[in-house]
N, C-alpha and C positions, 0 to 999 in steps of 0.2 A: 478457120473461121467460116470460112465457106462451105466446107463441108457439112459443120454445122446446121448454117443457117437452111440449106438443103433438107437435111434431118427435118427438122423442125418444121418445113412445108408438106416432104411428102410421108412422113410420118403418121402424121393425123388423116392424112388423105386415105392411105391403107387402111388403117383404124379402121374411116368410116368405109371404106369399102369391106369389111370380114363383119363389121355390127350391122351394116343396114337390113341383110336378110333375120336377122335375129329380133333387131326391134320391129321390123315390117309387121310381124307376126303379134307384138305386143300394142302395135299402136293404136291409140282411141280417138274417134274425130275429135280435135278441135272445133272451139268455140268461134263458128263463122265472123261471129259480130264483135272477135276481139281484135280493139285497134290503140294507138298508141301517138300518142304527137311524137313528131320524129324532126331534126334536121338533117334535112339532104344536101349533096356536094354542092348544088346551084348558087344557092340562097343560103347561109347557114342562122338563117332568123327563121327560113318559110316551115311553118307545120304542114305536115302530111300524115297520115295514118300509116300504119307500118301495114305490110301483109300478112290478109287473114288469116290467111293459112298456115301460120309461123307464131303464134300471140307468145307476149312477152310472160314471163314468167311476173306473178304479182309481186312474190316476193324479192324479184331483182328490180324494182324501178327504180332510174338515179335518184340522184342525191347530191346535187350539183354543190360544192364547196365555195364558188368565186373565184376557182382558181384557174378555171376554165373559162378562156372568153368567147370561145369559139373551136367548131370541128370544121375543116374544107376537104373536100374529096377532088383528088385532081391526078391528073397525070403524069405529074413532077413536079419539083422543085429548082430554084437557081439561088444561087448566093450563100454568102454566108448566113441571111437572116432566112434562110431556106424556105422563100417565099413562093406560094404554091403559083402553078405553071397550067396551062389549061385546066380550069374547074369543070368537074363536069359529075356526074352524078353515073354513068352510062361505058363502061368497057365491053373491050373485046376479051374474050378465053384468056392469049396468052400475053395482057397489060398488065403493067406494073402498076396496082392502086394506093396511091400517098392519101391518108392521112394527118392534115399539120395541125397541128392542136394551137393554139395560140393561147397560151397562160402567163398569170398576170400574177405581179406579186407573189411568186410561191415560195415558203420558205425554204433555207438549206435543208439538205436531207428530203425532199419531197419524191415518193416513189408513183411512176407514173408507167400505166400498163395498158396496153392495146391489146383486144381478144378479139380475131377477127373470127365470125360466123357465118354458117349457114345459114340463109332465114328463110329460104324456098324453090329450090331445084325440081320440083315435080314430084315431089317422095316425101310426105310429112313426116315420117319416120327422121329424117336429115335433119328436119327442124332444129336450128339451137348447137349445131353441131360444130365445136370450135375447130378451124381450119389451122389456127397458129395464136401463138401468143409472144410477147416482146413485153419486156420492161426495164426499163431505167430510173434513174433518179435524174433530178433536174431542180433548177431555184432558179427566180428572176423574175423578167418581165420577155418571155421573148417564143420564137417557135419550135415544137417539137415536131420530126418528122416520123413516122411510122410507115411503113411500106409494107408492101404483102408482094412478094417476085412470085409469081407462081411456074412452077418447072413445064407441067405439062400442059397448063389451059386450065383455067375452071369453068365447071360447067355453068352452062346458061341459067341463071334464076336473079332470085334476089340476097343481098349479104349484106352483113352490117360488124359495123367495129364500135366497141364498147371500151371507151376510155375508163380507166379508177384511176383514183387517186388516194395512196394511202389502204387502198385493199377495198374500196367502196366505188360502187358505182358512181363513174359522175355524168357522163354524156352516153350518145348514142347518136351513131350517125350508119345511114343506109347507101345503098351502092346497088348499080343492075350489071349483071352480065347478057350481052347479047352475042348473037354468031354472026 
């Protein structure tokens, strides 16, 4: 299992290291003035604009169900109702970033999937560029926790995780890397 979950980090990370000279070459400026309300780890009510230089694709914007009450970006978890642990919106390279979702009423069978992203490392090319993905199924009233371990450090920019539900976007929550 762990070697798995390994896989699945620095997998994508390779990926995006053998594409990024390939799309560097394709890439067209985005759209400076595109922005997005966003929930960050702080606050998970506060809007914020997402970064310009990353704009959301139009035809991926949630699609919030209800079954979502909430995204917290935080440093960990305790307990069994795996209540999030320093909120913070703001890591270092090699921090482990939790995602807890708190959902409400979801029926049995409810499939729930975290895509974590790149949303701006200095390389628009990187834009968009999934780091890892996780999903389970889940029912009730209670927290889910998502994690991203990263092996070697990610680099400094901006990054966000896009919760579905059922295979549809429902939330969107952003995160910084600093050094």
């Amino acid at each position: 299992m762990m070697i798995r979950r390994k896989l699945y980090l620095i997998l994508p990370l390779l990926v995006l290291l053998l594409v990024l000279p390939a799309c560097a070459a394709l890439n067209s400026t985005p759209d400076p003035s595109a922005t997005l309300p966003v929930t960050t780890g702080s606050d998970p009510f506060e809007q914020t604009a997402a970064p310009a230089i990353c704009p959301i694709n139009p035809n991926a914007e949630p699609e919030p169900t209800g079954l979502i009450e909430s995204i917290i970006i935080a440093h960990g978890v305790e307990g069994d109702e795996q209540t999030p642990v320093d909120v913070t919106d703001t890591f270092a390279p090699p921090d482990t970033v939790h995602a807890v979702v708190s959902i409400v009423d979801a029926p049995l069978g409810t499939q729930f999937k975290a895509t974590w992203k790149v949303g701006e490392i200095g390389d628009p090319s990187t834009c968009n560029t999934i780091v890892t993905e996780y999903e389970i199924e889940a029912d009730g009233t209670r927290n889910i926790d998502f994690s991203l371990v990263p092996d070697t450090g990610l680099p400094a920019g901006s990054y966000k995780v896009e919760i579905s539900v059922n295979g549809t976007l429902d939330h969107v929550a952003f995160f910084n890397v600093q050094e």
